[in-house]
C-alpha positions in Angstrom: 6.4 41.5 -32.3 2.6 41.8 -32.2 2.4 39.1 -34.1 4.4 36.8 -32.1 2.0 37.7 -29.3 -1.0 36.8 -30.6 0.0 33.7 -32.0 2.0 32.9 -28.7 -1.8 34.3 -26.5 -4.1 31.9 -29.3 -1.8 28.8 -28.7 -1.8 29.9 -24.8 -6.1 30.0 -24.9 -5.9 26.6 -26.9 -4.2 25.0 -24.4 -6.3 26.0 -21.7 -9.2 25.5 -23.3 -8.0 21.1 -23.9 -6.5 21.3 -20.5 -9.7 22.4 -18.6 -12.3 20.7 -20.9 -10.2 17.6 -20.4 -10.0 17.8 -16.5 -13.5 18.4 -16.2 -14.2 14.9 -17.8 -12.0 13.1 -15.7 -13.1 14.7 -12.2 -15.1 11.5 -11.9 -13.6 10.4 -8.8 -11.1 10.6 -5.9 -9.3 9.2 -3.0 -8.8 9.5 0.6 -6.5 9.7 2.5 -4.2 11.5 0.3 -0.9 10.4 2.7 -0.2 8.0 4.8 2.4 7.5 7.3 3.3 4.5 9.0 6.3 4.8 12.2 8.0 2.1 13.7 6.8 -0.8 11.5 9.4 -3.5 12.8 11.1 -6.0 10.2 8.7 -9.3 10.7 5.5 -7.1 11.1 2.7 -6.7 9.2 0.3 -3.4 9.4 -3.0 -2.4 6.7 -4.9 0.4 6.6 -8.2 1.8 4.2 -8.0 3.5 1.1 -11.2 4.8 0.0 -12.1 5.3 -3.7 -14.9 7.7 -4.0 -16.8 7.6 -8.1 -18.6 10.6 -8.2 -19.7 9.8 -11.4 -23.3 8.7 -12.8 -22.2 5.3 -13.6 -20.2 2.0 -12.6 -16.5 2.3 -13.2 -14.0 0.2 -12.6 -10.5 1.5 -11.1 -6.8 0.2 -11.3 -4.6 0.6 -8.8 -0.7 0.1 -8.9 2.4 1.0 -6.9 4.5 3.9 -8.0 8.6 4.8 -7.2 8.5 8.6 -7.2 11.9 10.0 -8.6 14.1 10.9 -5.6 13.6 14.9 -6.4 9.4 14.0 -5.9 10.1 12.4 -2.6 10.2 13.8 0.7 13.7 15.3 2.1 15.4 12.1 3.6 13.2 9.1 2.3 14.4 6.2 0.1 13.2 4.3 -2.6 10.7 1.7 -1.6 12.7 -2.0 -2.0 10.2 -4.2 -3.0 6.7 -3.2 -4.1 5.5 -6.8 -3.3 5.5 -6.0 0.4 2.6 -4.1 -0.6 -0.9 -6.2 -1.3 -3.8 -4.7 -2.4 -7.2 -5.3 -4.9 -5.6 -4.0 -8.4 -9.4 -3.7 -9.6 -11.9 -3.2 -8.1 -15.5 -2.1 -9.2 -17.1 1.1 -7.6 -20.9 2.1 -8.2 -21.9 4.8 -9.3 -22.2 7.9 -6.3 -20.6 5.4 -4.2 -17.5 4.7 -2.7 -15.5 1.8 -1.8 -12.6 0.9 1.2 -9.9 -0.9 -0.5 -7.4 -2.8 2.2 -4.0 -2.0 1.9 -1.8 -4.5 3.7 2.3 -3.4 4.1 4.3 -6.9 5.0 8.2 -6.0 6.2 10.5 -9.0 6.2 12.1 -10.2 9.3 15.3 -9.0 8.1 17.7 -6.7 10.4 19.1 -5.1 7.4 15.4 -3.8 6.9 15.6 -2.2 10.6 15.4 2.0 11.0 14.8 3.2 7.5 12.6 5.6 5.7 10.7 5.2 2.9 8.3 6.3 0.6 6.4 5.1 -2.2 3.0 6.1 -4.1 -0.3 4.2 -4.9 -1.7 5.4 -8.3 -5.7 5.1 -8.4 -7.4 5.4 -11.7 -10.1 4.7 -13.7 -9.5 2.3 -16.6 -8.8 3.7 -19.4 -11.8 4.8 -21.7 -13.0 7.3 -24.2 -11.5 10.3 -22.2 -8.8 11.6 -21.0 -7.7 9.5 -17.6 -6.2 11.2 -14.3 -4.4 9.2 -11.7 -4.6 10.1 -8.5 -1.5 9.4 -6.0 -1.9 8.0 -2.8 2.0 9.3 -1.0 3.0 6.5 1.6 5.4 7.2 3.9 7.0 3.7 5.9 9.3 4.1 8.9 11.1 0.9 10.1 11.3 0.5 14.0 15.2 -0.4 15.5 14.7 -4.0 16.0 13.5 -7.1 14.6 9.8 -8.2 15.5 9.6 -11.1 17.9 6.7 -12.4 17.2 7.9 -15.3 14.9 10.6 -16.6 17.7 7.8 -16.3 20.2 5.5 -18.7 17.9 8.8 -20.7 17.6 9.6 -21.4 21.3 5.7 -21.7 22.1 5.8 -24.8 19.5 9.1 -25.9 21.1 7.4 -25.7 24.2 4.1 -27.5 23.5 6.2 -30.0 21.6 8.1 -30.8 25.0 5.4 -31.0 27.3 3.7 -33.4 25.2 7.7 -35.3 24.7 7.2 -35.1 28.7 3.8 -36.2 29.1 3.9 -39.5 27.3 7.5 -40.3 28.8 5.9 -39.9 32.1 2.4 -42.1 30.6 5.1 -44.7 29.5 7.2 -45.3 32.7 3.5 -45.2 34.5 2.5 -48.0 32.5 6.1 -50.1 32.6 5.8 -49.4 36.2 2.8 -51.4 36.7 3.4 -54.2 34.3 6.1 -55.2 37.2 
């Protein structure tokens, strides 16, 4: 039995001893916010917000960035599954100083789809630095997108102001041409 413990404590301290030495090296960096939440998004809208990428390190690095789907038992009580991680743009590189720290735009498009109307979802922006000689962490950004009840109306108010514009100039050269007709009499 005493044995078994001190084979079982050695492999314990080994372990701790890679795991800490190894985190150490890849505190180089990290993010901020570490959540964020976004209400009433309305299908047909569009809303961005800053990430910011700090390198605490004493040189240039260079950082991916990519979408995550967290298993349902990592998400938050109630939320879905993102649908479509293309309704998320954002830089997938971007090179950071070092002891500097960079915004990175994160823009969140909804389609103007009903179906798309009062849901909850969550997905995860991973940040890391490429991949090098050590040991990498990725940090997860957890974003949390609430659709509004209805539809956004802003492309069927762009539609009727075309409409409309289209008409008055219809209109306006009717009226030219029955000026001018007018006169030739």
């Amino acid at each position: 039995m005493i044995r078994y413990s001190k084979c079982l404590s050695g492999a314990i301290a080994t372990f701790l001893v890679f795991a800490l030495t190894s985190s150490v090296l890849a505190q180089g960096f990290s993010v901020s916010p570490a959540e964020v939440e976004i209400r009433d998004l309305l299908p047909g809208q569009e809303t961005e917000f800053n990430l910011t990428i700090y390198n605490k390190d004493n040189r240039e690095d260079n950082f991916i960035l990519v979408t995550y789907n967290p298993e349902e038992s990592q998400r938050r009580q109630g939320r879905a599954d993102f649908p479509d991680n293309s309704w998320i743009n954002f830089a997938q590189r971007v090179k950071i100083e070092a002891n500097s720290s960079v915004p990175v735009k994160v823009k969140i498009t909804i389609p103007s789809d009903a179906k798309w109307a009062n849901k909850d979802w969550e997905i995860w922006l991973g940040v890391a630095p490429e991949p090098g000689d050590f040991l990498t962490v990725k940090l997860y950004i957890r974003l949390l997108v609430s659709t509004g009840v209805g539809i956004s109306s802003a492309p069927q108010i762009n539609r009727a102001m075309r409409g409309l514009a289209i008409g008055l100039v219809l209109a306006a050269l009717g009226i030219y041409y029955l000026g001018r007709r007018k006169k030739k009499k």
